[in-house]
Backbone as CSV, one residue per row, in Angstrom:
resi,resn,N_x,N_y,N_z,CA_x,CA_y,CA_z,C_x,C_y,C_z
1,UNK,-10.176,-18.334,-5.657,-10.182,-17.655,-6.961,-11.564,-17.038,-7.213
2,UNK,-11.525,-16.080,-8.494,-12.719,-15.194,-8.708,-13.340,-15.996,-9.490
3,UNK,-12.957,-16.993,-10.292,-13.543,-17.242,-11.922,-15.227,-17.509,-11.554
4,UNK,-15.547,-17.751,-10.435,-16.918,-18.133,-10.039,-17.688,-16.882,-10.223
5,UNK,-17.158,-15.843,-10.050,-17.951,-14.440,-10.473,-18.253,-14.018,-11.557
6,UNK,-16.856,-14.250,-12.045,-16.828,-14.076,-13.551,-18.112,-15.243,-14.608
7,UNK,-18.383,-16.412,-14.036,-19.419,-17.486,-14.335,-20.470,-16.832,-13.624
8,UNK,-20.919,-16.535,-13.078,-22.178,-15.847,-12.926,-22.892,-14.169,-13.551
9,UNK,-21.276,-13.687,-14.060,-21.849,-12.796,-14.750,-22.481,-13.234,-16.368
10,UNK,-21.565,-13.781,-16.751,-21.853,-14.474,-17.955,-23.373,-15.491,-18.362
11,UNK,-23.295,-15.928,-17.156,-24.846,-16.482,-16.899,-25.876,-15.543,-16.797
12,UNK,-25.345,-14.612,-16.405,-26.500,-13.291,-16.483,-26.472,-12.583,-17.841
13,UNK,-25.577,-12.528,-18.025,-25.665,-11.681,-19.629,-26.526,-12.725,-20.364
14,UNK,-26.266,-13.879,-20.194,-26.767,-14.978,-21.261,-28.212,-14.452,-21.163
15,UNK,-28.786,-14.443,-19.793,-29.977,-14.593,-19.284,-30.918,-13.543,-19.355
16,UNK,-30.193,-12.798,-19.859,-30.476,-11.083,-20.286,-30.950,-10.920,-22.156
17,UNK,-29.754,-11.749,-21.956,-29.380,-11.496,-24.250,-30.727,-12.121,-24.708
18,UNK,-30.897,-13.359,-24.269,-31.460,-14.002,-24.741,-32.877,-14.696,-24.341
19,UNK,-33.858,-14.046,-24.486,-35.442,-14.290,-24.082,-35.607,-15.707,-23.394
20,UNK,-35.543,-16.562,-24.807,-35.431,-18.126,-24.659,-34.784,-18.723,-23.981
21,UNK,-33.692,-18.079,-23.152,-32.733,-18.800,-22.161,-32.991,-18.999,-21.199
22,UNK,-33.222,-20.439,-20.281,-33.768,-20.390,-19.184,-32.528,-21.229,-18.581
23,UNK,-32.330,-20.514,-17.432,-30.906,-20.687,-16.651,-31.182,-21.924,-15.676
24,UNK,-30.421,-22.699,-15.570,-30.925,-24.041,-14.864,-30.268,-23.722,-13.247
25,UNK,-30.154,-22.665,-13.129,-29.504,-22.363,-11.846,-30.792,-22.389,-10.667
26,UNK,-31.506,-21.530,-11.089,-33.347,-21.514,-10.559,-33.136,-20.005,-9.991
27,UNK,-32.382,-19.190,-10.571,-31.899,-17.699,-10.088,-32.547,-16.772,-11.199
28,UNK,-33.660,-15.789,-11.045,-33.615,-14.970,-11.882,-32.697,-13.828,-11.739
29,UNK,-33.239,-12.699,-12.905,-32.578,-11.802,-12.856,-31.772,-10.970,-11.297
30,UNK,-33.090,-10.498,-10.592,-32.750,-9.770,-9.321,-32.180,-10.853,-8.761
31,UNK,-32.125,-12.285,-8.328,-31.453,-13.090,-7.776,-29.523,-12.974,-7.913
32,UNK,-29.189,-13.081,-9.349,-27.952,-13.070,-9.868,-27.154,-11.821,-9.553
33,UNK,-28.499,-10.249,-9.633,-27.347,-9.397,-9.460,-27.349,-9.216,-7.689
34,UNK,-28.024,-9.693,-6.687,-28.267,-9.890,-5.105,-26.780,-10.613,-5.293
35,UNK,-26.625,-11.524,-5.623,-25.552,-12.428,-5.210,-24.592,-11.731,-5.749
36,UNK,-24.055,-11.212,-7.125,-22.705,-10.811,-7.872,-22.689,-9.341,-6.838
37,UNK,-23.340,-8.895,-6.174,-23.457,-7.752,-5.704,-22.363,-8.087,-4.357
38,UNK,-23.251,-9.078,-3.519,-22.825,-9.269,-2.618,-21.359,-9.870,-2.655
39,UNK,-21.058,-10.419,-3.917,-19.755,-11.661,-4.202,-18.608,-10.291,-3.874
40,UNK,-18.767,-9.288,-5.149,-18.030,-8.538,-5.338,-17.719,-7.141,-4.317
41,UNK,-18.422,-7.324,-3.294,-18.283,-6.469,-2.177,-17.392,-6.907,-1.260
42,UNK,-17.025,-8.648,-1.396,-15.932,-8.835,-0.551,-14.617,-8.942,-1.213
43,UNK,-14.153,-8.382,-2.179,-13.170,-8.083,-2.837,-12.447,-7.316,-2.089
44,UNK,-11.078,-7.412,-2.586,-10.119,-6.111,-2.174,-9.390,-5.032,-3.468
45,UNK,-9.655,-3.758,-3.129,-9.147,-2.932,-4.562,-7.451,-3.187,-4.696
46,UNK,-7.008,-3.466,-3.492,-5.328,-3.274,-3.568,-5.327,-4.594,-4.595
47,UNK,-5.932,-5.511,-5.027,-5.658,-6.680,-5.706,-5.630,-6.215,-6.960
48,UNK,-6.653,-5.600,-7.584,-6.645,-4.390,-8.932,-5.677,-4.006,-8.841
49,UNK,-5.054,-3.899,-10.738,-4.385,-3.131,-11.186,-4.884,-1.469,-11.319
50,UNK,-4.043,-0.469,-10.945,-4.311,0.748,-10.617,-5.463,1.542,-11.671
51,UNK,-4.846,0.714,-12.769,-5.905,1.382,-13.577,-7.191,0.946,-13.708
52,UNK,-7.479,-0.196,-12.821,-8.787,-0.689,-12.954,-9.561,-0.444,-11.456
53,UNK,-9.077,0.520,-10.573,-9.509,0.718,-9.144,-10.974,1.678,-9.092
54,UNK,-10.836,2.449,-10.301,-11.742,3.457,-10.721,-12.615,2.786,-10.938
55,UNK,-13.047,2.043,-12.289,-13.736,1.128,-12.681,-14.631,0.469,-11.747
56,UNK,-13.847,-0.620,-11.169,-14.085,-1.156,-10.175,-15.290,-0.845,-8.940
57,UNK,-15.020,0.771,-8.823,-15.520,0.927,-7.961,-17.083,1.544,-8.213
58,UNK,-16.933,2.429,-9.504,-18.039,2.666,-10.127,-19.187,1.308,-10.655
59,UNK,-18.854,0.442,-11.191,-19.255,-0.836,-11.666,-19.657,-1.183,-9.610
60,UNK,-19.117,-1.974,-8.993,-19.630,-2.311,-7.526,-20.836,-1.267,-7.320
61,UNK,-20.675,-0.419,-6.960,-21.871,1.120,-6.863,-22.873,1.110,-7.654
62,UNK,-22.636,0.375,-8.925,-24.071,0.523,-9.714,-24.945,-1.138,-9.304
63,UNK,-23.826,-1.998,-9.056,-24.525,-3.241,-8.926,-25.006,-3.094,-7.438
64,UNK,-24.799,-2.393,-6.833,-24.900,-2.569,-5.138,-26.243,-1.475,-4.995
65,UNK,-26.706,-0.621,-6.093,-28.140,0.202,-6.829,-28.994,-1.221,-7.458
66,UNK,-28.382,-1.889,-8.188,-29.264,-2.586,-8.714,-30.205,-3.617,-8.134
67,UNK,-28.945,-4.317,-6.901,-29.174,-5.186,-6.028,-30.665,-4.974,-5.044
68,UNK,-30.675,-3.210,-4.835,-31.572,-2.663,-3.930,-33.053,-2.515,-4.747
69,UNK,-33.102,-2.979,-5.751,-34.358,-2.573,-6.732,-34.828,-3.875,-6.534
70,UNK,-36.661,-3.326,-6.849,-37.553,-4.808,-6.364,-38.127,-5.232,-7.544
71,UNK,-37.812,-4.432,-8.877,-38.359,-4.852,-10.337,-37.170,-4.521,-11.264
72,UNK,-37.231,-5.370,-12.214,-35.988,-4.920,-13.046,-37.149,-4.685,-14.426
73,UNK,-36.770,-4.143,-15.019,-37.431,-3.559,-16.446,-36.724,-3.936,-17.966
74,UNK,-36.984,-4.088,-18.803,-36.225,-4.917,-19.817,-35.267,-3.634,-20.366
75,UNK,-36.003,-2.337,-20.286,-34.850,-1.017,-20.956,-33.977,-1.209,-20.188
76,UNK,-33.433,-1.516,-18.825,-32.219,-1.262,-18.551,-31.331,-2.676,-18.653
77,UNK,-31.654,-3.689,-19.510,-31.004,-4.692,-19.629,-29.915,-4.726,-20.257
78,UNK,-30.132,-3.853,-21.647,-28.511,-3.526,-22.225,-27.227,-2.586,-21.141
79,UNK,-27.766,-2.277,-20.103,-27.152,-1.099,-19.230,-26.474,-2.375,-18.250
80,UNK,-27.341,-3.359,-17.931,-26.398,-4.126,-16.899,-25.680,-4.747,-17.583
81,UNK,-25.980,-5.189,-19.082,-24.811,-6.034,-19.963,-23.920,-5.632,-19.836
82,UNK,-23.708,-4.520,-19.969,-22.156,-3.494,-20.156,-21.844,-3.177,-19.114
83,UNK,-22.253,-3.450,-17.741,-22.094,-3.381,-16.297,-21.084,-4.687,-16.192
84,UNK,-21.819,-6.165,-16.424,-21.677,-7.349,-16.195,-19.934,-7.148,-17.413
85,UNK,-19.977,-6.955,-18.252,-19.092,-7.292,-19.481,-17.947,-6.407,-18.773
86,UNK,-17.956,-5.359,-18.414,-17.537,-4.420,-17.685,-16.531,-5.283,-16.347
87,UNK,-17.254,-5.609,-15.704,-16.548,-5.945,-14.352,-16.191,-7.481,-14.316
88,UNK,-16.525,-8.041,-15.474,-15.937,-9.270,-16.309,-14.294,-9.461,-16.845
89,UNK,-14.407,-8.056,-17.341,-12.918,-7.511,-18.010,-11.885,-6.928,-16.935
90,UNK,-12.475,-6.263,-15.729,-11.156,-5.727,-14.573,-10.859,-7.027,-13.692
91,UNK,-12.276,-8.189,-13.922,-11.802,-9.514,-13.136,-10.592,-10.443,-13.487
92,UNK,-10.983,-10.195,-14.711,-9.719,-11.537,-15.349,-7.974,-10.503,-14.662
93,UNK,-8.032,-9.383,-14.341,-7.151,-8.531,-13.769,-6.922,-9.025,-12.527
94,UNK,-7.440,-9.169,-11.535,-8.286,-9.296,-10.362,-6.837,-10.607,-10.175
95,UNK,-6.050,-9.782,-8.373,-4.888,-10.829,-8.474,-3.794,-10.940,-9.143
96,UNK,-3.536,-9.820,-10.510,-2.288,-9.343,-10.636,-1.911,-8.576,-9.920
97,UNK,-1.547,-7.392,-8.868,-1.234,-7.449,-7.845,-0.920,-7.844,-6.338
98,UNK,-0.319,-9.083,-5.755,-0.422,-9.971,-4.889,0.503,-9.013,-3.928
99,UNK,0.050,-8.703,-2.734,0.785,-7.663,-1.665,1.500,-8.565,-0.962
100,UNK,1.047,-9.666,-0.839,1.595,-10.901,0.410,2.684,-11.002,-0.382
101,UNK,2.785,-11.472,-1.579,3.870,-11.907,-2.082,5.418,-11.219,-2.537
102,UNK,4.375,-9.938,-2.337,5.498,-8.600,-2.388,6.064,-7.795,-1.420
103,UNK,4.909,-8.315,-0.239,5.584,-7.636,0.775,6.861,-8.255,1.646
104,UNK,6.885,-7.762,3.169,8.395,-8.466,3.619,8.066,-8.428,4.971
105,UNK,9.325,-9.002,5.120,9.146,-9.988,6.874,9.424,-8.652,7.890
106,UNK,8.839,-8.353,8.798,9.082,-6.567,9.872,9.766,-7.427,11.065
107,UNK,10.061,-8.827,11.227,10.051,-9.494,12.278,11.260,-9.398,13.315
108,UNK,11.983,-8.604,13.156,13.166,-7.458,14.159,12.610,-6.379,14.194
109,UNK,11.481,-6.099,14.284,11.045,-4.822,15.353,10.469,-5.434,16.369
110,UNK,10.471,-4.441,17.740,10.167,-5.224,18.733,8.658,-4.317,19.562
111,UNK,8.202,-3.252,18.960,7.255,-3.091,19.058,6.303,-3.743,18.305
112,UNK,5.031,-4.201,19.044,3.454,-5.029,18.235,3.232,-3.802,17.643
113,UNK,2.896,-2.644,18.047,1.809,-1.741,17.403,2.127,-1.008,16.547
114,UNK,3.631,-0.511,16.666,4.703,-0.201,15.593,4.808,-0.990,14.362
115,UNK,5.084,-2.040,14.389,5.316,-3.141,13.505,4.192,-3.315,12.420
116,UNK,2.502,-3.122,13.225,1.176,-3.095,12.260,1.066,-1.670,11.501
117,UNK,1.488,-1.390,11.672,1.390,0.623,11.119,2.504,0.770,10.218
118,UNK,3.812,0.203,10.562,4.735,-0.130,9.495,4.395,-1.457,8.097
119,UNK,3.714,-2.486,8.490,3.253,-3.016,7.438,2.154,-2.645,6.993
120,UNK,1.214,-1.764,7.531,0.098,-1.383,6.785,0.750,-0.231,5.951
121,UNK,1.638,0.320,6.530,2.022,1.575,5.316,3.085,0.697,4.485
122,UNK,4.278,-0.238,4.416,4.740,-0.847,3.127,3.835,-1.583,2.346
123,UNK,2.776,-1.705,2.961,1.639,-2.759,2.032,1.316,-1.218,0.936
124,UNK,0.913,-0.179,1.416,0.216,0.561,0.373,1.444,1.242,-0.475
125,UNK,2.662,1.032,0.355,3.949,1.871,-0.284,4.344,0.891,-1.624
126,UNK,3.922,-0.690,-1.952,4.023,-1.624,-2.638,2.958,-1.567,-3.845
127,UNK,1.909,-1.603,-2.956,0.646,-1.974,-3.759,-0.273,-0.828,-4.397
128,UNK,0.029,0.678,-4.213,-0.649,1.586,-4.662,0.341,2.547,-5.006
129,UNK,1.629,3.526,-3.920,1.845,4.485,-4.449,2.733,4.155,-5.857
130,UNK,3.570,2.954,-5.530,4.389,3.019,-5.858,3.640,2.578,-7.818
131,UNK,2.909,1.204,-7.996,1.757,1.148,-9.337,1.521,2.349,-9.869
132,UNK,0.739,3.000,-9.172,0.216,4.375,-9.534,1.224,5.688,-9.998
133,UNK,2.451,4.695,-9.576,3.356,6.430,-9.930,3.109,7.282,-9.496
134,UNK,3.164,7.700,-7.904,3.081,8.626,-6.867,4.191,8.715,-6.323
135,UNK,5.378,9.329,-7.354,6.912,9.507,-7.054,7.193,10.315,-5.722
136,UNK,6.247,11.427,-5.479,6.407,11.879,-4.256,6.107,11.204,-3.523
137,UNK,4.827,10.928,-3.016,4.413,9.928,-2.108,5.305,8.745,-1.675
138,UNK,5.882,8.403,-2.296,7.023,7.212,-2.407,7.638,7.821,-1.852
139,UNK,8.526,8.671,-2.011,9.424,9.280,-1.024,8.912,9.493,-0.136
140,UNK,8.093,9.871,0.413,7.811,10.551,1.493,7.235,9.419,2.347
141,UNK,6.556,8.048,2.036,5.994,7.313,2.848,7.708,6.536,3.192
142,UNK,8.677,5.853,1.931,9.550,5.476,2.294,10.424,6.135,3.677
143,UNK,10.533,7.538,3.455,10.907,7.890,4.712,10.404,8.127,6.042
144,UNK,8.967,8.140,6.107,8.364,7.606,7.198,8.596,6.437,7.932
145,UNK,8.504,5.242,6.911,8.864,4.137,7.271,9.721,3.790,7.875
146,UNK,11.311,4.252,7.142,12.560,3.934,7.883,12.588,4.558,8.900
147,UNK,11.596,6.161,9.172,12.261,7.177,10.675,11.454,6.208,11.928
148,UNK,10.201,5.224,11.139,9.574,4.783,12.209,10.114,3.368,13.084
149,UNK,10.844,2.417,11.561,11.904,1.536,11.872,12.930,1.564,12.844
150,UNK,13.778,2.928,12.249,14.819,3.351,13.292,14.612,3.659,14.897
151,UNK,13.479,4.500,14.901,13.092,4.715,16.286,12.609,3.277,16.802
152,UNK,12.076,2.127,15.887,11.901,0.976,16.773,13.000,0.304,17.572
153,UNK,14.081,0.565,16.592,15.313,-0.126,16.783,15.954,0.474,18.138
154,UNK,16.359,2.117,17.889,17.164,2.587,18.667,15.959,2.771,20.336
155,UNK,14.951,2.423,20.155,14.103,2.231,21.705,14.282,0.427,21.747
156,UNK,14.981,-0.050,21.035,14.877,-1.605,21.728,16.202,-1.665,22.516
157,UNK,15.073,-2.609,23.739,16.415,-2.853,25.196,17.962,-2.749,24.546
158,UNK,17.773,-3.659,23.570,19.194,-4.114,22.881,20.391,-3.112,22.774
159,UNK,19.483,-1.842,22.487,20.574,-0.698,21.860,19.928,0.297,22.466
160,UNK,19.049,0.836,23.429,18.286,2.054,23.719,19.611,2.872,24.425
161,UNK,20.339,2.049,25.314,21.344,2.526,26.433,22.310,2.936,25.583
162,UNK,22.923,2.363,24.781,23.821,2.808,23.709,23.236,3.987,22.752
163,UNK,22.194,4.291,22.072,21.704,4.976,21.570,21.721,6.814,22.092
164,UNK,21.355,6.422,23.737,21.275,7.838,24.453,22.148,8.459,25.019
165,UNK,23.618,7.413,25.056,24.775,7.860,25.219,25.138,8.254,24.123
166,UNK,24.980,8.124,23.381,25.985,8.437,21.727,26.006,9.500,22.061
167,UNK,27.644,10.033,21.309,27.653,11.746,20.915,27.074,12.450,19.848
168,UNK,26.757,11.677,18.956,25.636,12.205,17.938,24.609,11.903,18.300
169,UNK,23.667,11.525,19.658,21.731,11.752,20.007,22.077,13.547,20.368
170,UNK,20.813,13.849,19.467,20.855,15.499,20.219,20.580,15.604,21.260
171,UNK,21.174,16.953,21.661,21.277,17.665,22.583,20.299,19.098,23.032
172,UNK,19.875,19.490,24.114,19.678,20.570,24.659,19.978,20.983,25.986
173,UNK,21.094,21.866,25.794,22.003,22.177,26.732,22.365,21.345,27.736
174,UNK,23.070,20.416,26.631,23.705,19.303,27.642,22.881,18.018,27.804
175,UNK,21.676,18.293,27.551,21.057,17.317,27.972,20.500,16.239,26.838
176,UNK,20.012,15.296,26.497,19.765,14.103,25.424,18.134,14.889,25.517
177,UNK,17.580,14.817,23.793,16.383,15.077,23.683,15.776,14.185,24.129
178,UNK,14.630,13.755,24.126,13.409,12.821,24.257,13.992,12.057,22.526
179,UNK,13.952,10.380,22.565,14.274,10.363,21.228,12.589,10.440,20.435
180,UNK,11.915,10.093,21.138,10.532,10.612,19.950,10.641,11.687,19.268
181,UNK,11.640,13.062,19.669,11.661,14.091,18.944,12.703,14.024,18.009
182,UNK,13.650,13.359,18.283,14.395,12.888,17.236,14.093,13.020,15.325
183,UNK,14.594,13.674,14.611,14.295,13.819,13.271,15.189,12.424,12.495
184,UNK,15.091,11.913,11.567,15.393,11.071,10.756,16.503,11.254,10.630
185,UNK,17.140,12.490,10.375,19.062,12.689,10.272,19.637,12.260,11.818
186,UNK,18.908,12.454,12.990,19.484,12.110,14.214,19.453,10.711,14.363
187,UNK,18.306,10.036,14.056,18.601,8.543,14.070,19.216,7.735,13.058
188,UNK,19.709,8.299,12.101,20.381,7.683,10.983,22.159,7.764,11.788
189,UNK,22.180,9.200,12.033,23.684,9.415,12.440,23.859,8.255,13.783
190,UNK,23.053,8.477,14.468,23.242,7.500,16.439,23.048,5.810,16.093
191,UNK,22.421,5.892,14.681,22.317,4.232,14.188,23.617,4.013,13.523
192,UNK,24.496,4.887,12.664,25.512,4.635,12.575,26.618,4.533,13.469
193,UNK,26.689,5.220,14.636,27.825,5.740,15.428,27.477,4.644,16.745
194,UNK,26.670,3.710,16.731,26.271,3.057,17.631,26.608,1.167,16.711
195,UNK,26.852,1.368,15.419,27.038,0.029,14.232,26.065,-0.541,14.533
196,UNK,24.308,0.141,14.274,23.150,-0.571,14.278,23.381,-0.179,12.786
197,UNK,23.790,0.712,12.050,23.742,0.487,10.836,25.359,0.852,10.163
198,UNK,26.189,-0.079,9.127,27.118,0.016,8.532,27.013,1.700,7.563
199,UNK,28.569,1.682,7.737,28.871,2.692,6.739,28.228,3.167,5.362
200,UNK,28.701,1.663,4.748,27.923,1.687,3.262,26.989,1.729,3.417
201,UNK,25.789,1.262,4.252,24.575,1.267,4.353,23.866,2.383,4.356
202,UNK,24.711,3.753,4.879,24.497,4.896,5.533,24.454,5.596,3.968
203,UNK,25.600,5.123,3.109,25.603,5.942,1.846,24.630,5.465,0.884
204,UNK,23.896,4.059,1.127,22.138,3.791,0.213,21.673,4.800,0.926
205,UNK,21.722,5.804,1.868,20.223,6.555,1.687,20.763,7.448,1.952
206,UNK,20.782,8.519,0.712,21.095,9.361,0.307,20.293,10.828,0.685
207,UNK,20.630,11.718,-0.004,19.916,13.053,0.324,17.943,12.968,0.213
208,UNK,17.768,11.712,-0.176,16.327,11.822,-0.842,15.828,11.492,0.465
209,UNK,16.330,10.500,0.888,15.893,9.665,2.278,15.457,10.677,3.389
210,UNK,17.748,10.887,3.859,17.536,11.806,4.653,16.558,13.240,5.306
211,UNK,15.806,13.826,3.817,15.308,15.038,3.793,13.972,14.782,3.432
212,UNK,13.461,13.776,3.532,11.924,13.386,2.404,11.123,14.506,3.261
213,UNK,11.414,15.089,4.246,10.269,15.903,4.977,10.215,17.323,3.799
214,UNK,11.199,17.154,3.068,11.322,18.769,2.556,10.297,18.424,1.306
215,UNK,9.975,17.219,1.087,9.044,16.848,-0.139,7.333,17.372,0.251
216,UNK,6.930,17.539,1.738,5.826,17.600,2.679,5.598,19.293,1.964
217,UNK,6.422,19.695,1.918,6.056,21.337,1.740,6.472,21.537,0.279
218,UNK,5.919,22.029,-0.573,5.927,22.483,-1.804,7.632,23.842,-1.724
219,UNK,6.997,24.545,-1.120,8.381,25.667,-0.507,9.779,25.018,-0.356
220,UNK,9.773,24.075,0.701,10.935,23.368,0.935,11.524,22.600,-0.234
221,UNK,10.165,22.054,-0.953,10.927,20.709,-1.739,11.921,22.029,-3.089
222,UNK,11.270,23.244,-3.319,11.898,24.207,-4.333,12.914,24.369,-3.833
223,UNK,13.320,24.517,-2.884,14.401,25.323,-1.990,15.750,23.500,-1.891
224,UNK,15.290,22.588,-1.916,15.669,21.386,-1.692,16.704,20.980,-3.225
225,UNK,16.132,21.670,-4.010,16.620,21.315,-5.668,16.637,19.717,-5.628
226,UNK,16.074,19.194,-5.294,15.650,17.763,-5.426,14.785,17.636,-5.820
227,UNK,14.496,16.946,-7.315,13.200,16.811,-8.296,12.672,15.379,-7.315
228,UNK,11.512,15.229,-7.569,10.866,14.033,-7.242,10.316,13.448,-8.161
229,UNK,11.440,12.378,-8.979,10.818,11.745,-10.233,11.023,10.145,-9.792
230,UNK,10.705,9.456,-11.036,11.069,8.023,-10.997,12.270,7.810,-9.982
231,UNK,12.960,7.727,-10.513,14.237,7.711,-10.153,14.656,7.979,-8.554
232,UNK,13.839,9.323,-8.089,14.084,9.337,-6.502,13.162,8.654,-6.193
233,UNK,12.429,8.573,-6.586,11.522,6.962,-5.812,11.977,5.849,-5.624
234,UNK,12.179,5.369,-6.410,13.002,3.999,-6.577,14.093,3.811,-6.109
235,UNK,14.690,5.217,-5.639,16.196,4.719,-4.457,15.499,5.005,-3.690
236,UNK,14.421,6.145,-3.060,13.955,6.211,-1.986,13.772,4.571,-1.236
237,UNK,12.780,3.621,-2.243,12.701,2.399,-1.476,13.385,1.803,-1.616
238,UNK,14.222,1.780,-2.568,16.153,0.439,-2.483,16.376,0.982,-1.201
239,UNK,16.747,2.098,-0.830,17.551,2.243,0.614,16.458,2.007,1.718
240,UNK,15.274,2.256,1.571,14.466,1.527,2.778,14.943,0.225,2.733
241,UNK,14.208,-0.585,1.816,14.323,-1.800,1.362,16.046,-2.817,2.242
242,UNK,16.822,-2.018,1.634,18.484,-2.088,2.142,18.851,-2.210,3.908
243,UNK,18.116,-1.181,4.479,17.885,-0.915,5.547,17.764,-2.466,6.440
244,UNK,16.306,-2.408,6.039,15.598,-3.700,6.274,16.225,-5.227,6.486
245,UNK,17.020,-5.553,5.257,17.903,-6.547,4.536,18.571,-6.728,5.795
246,UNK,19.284,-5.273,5.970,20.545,-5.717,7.314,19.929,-5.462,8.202
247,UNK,18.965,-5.078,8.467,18.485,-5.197,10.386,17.972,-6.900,10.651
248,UNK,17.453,-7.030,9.579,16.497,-8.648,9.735,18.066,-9.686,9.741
249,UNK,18.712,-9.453,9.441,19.718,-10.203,10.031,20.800,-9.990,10.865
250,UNK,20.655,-8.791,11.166,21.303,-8.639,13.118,20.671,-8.514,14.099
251,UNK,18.765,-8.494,13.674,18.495,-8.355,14.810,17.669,-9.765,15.507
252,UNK,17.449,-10.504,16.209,16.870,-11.527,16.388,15.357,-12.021,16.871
């Protein structure tokens, strides 16, 4: 827990406010902000609430200036109060966002390096776009995710052979593409037509899913008549999300 930071700022304000206060710690001034400097540099912003990431970072930047000074002067003492009081108030925040606890198990993919690139992008698809209300972004990382899922799936031993026979893997003249070139509508259709993914499953991801590339271009997304609001976000990741649900229990 933070509350130990939060007690050392307060010990500093004290130690600031008040002339007569002599801190039984044996830390003066430059001592307290060396240490809160250093405390608060091993923080993580994804733990901040979105609206306190700004803050956060401005407040760290001034203490991580202050830390580097070899005299402190009494005029800028009201300036670190409101520094200290400051990063006092985004702490008690500090840990309402928990990613571990929100995130989810990737443990049916069978690529390692795939698998870290897919949880590093649902960690930020959880913990930032989605807080922040980055309705596009949401779409558009959600469908990254699943085109990167699917291609894990349809390249595992399990189903690769089945996958490149299907009559829905594209074609060029006759021949099966490379599936890396594969677009997100080709592996959705060869994941259905192969029952790596159910019917109903196919109808959670809807036109938002299927097309999130048309969200990438301003041009396309007009031409797409698909608004990108709340709302397509939030199925964007139910049908990732959905996806997920049923692979982690067929695949082993």
């Amino acid at each position: 827990m933070i509350n130990y930071i939060v007690d050392l700022n307060k010990e500093l304000i004290r130690s600031l406010s008040d002339s007569k206060y002599k801190s039984n710690t044996g830390l003066d001034i430059l001592d307290f902000l060396k240490v809160i400097s250093e405390e608060i540099d091993k923080l993580e912003t994804l733990y901040l609430l979105p609206n306190d990431r700004y803050d956060f970072v401005i407040v760290r930047e001034n203490f991580r200036k202050l830390k580097a000074m070899t005299n402190i002067s009494g005029v800028i003492y009201p300036r670190i109060i409101q520094l200290s009081e400051k990063l006092i108030q985004i702490l008690y925040n500090y840990g309402s966002i928990d990613w571990q606890e929100n995130s989810r198990n990737f443990d049916f993919l069978h690529d390692g390096d795939l698998k870290s690139i897919i949880e590093r992008d649902y960690r930020e698809l959880i913990t930032i776009l989605l807080p922040d209300g980055a309705w596009k972004s949401v779409v558009i990382m959600s469908g990254s995710i699943l085109e990167a899922i699917l291609f894990d799936v349809l390249t595992n031993p399990i189903y690769s052979s089945k996958a490149l026979i299907s009559p829905k893997a594209p074609r060029n003249k006759d021949k099966v593409v490379q599936i890396d070139s594969w677009k997100l509508k080709n592996l959705i259709e060869v994941a259905e037509d192969i029952l790596v993914l159910p019917p109903q499953r196919i109808k959670s991801i809807d036109q938002v899913l299927r097309d999130y590339r048309n969200f990438v271009h301003p041009k396309k997304e007009i031409k797409s008549s698909h608004q990108c609001t709340e709302a397509e976000a939030l199925m964007a990741k139910g049908g990732l999300d959905g996806v997920c649900n049923h692979l982690s229990k067929i695949i082993n």
